[in-house]
MARDO-438879 format. One line per 4 residues: their letters; for each residue y, z, x of C-alpha. Coordinates in Angstrom, 3 decimals, padded with zeros to 6 digits, m for minus. Example, Ala and Ser with C-alpha at 12.3 -4.5 7.8 and 13.67 -1.06 7.14 Angstrom:
2
AS> m004.500,007.800,012.300  m001.060,007.140,013.670
END
This chain:
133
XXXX> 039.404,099.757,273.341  042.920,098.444,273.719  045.965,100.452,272.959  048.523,098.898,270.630
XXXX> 052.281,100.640,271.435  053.292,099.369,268.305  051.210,101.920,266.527  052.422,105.700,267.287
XXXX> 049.350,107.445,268.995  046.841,103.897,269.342  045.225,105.486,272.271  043.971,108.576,270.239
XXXX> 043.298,107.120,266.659  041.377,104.206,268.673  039.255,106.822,269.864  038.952,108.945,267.097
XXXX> 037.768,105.222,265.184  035.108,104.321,267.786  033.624,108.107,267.473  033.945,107.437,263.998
XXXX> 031.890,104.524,263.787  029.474,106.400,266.335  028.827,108.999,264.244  028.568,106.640,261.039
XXXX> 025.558,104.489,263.099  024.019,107.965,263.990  023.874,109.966,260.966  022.452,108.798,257.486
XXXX> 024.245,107.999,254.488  024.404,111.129,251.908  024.896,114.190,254.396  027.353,116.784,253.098
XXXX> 031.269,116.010,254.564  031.062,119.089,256.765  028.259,117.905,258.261  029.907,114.480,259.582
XXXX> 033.069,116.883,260.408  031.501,118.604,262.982  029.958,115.608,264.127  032.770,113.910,264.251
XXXX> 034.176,116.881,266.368  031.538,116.735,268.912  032.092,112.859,269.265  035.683,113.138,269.882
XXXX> 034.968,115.874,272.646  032.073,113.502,274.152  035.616,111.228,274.671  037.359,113.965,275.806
XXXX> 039.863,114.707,273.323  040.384,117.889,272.060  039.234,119.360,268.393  040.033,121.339,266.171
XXXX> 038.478,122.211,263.119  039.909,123.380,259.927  043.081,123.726,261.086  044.953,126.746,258.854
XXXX> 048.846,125.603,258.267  051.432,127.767,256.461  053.411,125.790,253.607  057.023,127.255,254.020
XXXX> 059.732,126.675,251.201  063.356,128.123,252.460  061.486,129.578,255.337  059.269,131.573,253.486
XXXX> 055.707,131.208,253.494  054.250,130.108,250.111  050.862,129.257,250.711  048.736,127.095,253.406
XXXX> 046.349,124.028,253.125  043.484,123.777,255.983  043.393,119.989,257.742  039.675,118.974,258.176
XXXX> 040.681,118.004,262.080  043.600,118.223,264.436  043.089,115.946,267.234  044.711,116.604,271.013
XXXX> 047.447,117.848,268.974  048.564,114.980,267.296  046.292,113.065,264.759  045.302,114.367,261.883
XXXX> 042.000,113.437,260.462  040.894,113.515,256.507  037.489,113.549,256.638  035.862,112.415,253.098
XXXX> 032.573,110.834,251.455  033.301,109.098,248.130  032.885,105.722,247.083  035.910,104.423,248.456
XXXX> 039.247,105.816,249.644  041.242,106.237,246.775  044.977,107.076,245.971  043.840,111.016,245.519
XXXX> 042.854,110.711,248.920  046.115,108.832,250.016  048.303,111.362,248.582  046.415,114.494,249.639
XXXX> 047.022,112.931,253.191  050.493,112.257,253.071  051.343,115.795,251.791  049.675,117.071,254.964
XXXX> 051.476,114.737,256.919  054.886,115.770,254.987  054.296,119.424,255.674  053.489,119.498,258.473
XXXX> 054.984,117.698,262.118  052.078,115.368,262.579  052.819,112.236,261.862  049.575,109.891,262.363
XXXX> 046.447,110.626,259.751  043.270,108.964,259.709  041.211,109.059,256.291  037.499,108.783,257.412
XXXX> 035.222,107.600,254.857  031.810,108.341,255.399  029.441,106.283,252.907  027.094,103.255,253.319
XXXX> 030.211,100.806,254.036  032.349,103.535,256.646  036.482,102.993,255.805  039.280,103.858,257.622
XXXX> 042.501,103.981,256.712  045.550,104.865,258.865  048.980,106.444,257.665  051.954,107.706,259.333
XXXX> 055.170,109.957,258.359  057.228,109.999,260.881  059.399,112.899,261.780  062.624,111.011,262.249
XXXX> 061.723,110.275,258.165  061.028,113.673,257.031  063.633,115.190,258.600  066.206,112.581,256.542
X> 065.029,114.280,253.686
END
């Protein structure tokens, strides 16, 4: 797969999209989200990039920590990946991404939608933004 500079971190998230649609072709439809997680996971480190799973960050408000959120996959550091399997990805989804991506300093996710038609969807925050704020 070809990397596009225009999009921050192409060579990972084109990766992470062709294990993806690996794992999609290999597992049936209807397995629990987990299950295509750590799938997933082992795709991505067939490709050599490196996983992580479940990935604990603290939520910090006037640099105190108020509570944490767990992100489904951190990949070689710098993707984020939002594994789901629901009809279709919906705002809920969206939004539940871009908070990660707000609290945190990644700044590429990938919603993975694992159902009979597999989605994709691709969002970025960059830092340069959230730091404006």
């Amino acid at each position: 797969m070809a990397t596009d500079n225009k999009y921050l971190h192409s060579d990972i998230t084109n990766l992470i999209l062709q294990a993806f649609y690996t794992v999609s072709n290999k597992l049936p439809f209807g397995l629990t989200t987990d299950v295509y997680k750590r799938a997933l996971a082992a795709e991505c480190e067939f490709l050599e990039l490196k996983s992580e799973s479940d990935k604990e960050i603290n939520i910090l408000y006037r640099q105190k920590i108020i509570g944490s959120l767990i992100i489904d996959l951190v990949i070689n550091d710098s993707v984020i990946v939002k594994v789901i399997s629901d009809e279709n990805i919906n705002e809920h989804h969206s939004i539940d991404a871009k908070n990660q991506l707000r609290l945190t300093e990644y700044e590429v996710c990938l919603i993975l939608n694992f159902t009979l038609e597999s989605q994709h969807k691709r969002l970025v925050f960059t830092n340069d933004i959230k730091n404006k704020n």
